[in-house]
N, C-alpha and C positions, 0 to 999 in steps of 0.2 A: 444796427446796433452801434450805438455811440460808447467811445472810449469811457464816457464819465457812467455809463453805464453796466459797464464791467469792473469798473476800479483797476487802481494802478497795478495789485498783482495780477487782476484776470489777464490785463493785456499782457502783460510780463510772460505768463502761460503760454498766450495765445502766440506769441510772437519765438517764443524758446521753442517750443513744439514743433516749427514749422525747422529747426537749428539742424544741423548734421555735423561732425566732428571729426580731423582730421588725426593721425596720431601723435602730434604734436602737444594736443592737452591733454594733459592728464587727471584736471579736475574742470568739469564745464558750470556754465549757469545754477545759481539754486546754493549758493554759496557765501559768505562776505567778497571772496575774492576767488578769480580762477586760477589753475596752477597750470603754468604752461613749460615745456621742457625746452631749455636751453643749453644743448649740446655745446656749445662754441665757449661757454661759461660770462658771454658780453649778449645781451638784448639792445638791436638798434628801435628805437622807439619815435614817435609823427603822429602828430595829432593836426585835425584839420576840421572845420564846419564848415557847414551850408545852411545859411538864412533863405526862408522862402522870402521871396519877392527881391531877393539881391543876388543869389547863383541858381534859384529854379524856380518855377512856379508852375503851379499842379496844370492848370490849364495847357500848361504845353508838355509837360512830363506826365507819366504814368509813375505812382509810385515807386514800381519792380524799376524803371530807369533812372528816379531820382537816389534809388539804393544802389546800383551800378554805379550810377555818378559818385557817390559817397565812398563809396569803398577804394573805386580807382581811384581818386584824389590820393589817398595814403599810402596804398599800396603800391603805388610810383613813387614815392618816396622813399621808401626802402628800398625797392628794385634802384633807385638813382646811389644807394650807399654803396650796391654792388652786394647786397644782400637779398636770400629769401624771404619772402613773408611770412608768417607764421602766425597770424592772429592779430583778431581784431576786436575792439569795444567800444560801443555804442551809445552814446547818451541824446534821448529821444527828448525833446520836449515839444508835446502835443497838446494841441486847444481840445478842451474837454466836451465839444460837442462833434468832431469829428468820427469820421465813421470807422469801428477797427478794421475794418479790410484794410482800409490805406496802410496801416501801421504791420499790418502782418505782411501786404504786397512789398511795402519796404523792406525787411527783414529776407523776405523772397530774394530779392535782387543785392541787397548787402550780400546774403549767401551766396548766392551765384558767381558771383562777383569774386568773394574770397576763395573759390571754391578751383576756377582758372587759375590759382597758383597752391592750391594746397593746403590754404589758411582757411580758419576757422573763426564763427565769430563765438565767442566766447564769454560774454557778457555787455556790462554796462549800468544803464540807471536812466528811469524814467519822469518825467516832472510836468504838470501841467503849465503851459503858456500858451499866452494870446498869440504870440509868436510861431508858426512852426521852426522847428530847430532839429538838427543832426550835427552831433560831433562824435569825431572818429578817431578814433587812435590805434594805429597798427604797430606790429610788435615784428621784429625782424631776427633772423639769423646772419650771422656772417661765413660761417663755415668755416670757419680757420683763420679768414686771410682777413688782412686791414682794410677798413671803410675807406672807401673811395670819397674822400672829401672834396671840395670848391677848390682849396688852395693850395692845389698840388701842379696846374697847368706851369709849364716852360717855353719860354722861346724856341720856339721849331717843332713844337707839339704841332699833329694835326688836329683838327676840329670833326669831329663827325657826327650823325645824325643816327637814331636808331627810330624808326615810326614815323608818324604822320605829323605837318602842322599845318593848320590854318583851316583843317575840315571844319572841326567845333566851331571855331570863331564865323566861318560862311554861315553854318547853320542855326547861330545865332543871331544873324542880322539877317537872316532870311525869315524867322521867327518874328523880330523885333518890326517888320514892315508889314507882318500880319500874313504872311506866306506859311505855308507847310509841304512845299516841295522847289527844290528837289530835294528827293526822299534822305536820298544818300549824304545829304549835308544835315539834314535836320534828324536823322539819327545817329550819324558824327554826334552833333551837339549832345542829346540826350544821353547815348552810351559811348565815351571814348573809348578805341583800340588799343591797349595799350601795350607794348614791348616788354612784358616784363622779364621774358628770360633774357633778354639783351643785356642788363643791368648785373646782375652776375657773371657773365660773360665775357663783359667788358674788364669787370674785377679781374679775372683769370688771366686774360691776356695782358692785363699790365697799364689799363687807362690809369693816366694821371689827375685826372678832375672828370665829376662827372653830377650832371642836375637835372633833376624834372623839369620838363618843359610846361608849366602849368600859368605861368603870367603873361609869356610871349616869347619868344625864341631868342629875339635882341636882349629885352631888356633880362632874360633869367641869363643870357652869356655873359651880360655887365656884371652879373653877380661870378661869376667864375671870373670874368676878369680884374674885379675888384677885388675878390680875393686872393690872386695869387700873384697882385702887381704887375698884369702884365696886358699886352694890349692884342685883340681878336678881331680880325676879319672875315668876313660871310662872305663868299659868291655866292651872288645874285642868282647863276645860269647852272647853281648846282641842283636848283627847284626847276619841277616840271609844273605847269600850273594842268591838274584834271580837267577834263571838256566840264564835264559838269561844275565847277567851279568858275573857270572859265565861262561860261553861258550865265550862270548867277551872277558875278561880278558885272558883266555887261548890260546884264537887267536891269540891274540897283544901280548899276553910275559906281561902282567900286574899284577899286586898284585891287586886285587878287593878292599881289604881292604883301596888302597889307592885313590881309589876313594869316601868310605863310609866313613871314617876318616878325609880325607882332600881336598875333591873334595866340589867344590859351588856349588851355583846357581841355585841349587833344590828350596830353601827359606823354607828349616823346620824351624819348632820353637826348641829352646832349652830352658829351663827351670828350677829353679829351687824350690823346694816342702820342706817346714817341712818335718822330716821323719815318724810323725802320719797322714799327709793329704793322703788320696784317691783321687788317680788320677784323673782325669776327663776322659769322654773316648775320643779314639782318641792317651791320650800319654801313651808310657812307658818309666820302669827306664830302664839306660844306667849307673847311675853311681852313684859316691856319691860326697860331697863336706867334707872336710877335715881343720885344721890346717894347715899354711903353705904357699908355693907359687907355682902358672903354675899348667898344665897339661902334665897329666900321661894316661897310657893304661896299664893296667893291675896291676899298681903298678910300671912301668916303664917309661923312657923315648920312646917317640916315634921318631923313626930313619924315617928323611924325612922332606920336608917340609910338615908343618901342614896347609898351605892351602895358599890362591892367595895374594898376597902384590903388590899393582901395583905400588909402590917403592922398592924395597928393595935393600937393604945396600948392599954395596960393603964388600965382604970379603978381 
């Protein structure tokens, strides 16, 4: 049964039906607009897409994991404000001969997805294109306390890490070489882990900067470093590289490091700590913040690109 064969409300049904709803909405789908409740009286809000053939493609995802990947994309991003998630919305554009299972197995896994912190998807809006398309927009609570912004980091702040990075990125060039194991890197890729109660947590205790790790570990800390005028340093030996990464990387002729340094789309948290606050658990240090400008590894430049620009400048 193809989409253009139910028409845009059928799918709309077929995909709402499959929805469940946390108590944070109070009006869901089937509306001009959803009513969602915001206690805190401030909604932190993130909108994010995925093009097929530029962040997934069906042949190596399953639906239910290209909606995982969607939903964590956003919902890391609120967790990085030091807020809960609280809902999500969807705007699907699908080529009119595909089949709706795909579109209902997405909605599977966007739910799933939101479902690990409590959020709900909530609505959205459908549109036929040659293109496949998702874009997301997640809605946040703060609970009380101030968003943990970029450009809050201080000289003598620590650095520290909550989650994984460099899995996604292994198991995307483990993909890219026509590979599908090992297992454990190639569903890194398709479902990131992601830290989200870290990201409030962090809030609590007092982080002064804090960012999804979704473009590369170096270059999303140049954004905290850029915005808070100040200059960051990574140890190198604060990363363990896993066997199984470690055995991938040897395969391919790869640096592992530079997967762990400037590989995405894991969605750890990066953050930054007074250097008398105790961590929360969940993070460690990685580094320090400094005097100065950019990011440094060791006390050096790092030779490479430090992570994904889906611009970048012509040299």
């Amino acid at each position: 049964m193809t989409v253009a064969s139910v028409g845009e409300f059928g799918l709309i049904d077929r995909v709402t039906a499959r929805l469940t709803y946390g108590e944070s909405v109070l009006l869901g789908p089937g509306d001009d607009a959803a009513v969602v409740a915001a206690p805190d009286r401030r909604v932190v809000a993130s909108t994010d897409v995925l093009v097929e053939g530029r962040h997934f493609r069906r042949d190596w995802s399953a639906a239910r994991d290209v909606g995982h990947r969607a939903a964590a994309a956003n919902l890391a991003d609120i967790a990085a404000m030091g807020a809960t998630p609280t809902a999500l919305l969807v705007a699907l554009c699908i080529p009119a001969e595909m089949d709706t299972a795909w579109a209902e197995e997405l909605a599977d896994g966007l739910g799933a997805e939101a479902a690990l912190v409590g959020a709900s998807v909530v609505g959205g809006d459908m549109s036929a294109s040659p293109t496949l398309t998702i874009a997301v927009t997640a809605l946040g609570d703060l609970a009380g306390r101030p968003p943990v912004v970029r450009s809050g980091a201080r000289p003598g702040d620590l650095v520290a890490l909550a989650g994984r990075t460099g899995w996604a990125a292994a198991g995307y060039t483990v993909l890219s070489r026509g590979f599908r194991t090992p297992r454990l890197l190639v569903e890194a890729f398709r479902r990131p882990e992601v830290p989200y109660p870290a990201g409030p947590e962090a809030a609590r205790v007092g982080a002064t900067a804090m960012i999804d790790v979704s473009d590369g570990l170096l270059a999303d800390l140049g954004h905290v470093a850029k915005a808070s005028g100040v200059a960051i340093d990574v140890t190198r030996d604060a990363f363990e590289v896993p066997r199984q990464m470690r055995d991938a990387a040897q395969a391919l002729g790869v640096d592992p490091y530079s997967w762990i340094l400037a590989g995405g789309e894991d969605h750890a948290l990066a953050a930054t700590f007074p250097a008398t606050a105790t961590l929360p658990t969940g993070w460690r240090p990685i580094g320090r913040v400094s005097e100065g400008a950019g990011v440094t590894v060791d006390g050096a430049a790092y030779a490479g690109p430090a992570g994904w620009d889906h611009f970048p400048r012509a040299e």
